[in-house]
Legacy VTK file of the C-alpha trace (Angstrom):
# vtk DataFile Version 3.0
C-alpha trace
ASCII
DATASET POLYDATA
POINTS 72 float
3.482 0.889 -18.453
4.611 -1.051 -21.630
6.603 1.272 -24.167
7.042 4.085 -21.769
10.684 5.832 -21.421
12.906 4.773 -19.212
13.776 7.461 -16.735
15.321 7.406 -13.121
12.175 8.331 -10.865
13.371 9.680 -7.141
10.443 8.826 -4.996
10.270 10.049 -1.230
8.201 11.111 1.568
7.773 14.701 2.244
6.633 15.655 5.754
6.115 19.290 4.911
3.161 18.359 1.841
1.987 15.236 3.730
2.563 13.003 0.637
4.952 11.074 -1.903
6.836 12.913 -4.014
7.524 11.271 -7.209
10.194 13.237 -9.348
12.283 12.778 -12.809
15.757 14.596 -12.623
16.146 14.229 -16.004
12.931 15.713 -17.312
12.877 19.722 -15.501
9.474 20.214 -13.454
8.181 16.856 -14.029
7.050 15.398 -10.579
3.594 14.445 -9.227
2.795 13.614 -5.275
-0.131 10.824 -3.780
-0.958 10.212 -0.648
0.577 6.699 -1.718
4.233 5.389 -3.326
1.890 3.800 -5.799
-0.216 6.655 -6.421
2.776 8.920 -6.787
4.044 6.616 -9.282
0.629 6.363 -11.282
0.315 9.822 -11.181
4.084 10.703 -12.154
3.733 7.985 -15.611
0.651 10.106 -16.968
2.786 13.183 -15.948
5.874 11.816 -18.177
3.709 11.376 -20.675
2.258 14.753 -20.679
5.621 16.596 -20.513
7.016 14.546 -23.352
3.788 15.464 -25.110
4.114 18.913 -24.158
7.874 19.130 -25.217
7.229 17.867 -28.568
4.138 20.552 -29.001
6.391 23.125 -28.175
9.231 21.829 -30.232
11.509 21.261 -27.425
14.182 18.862 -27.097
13.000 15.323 -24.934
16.157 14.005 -23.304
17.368 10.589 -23.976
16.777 8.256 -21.054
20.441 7.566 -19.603
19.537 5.558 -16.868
20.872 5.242 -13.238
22.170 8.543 -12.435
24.875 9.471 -9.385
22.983 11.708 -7.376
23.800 10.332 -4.031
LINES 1 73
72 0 1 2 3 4 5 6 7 8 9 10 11 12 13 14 15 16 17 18 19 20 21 22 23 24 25 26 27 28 29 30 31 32 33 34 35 36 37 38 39 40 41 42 43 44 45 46 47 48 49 50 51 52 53 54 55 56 57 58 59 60 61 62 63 64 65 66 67 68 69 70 71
């Protein structure tokens, strides 16, 4: 995905939905699931797109990318 942001993505399996979960801490609500760890991650780069899209529709504030963050 050439030009896209550059945001941590969390990716892990959840037994309870059956699938990937593919999530961006930094971005609130913006996760997508596959029965794959690829097709999580295709489905989670149109979803970053479409919140950052969304965000700037609404006028909202896109966070900055800050890179690795200390969650574990």
């Amino acid at each position: 995905m050439p030009d896209s942001p550059r945001y941590e993505i969390i990716i892990y399996w959840s037994e309870r939905d059956q699938a990937f979960i593919a999530e961006v801490p930094e971005l609130p609500g913006c996760a997508a699931d596959g029965p794959s760890y690829r097709e999580a991650l295709a489905a989670l780069e149109i979803v970053i797109n479409e919140w950052i899209e969304t965000a700037k529709e609404l006028g909202r504030q896109i966070p900055e990318p800050r890179g690795r963050l200390l969650y574990v």
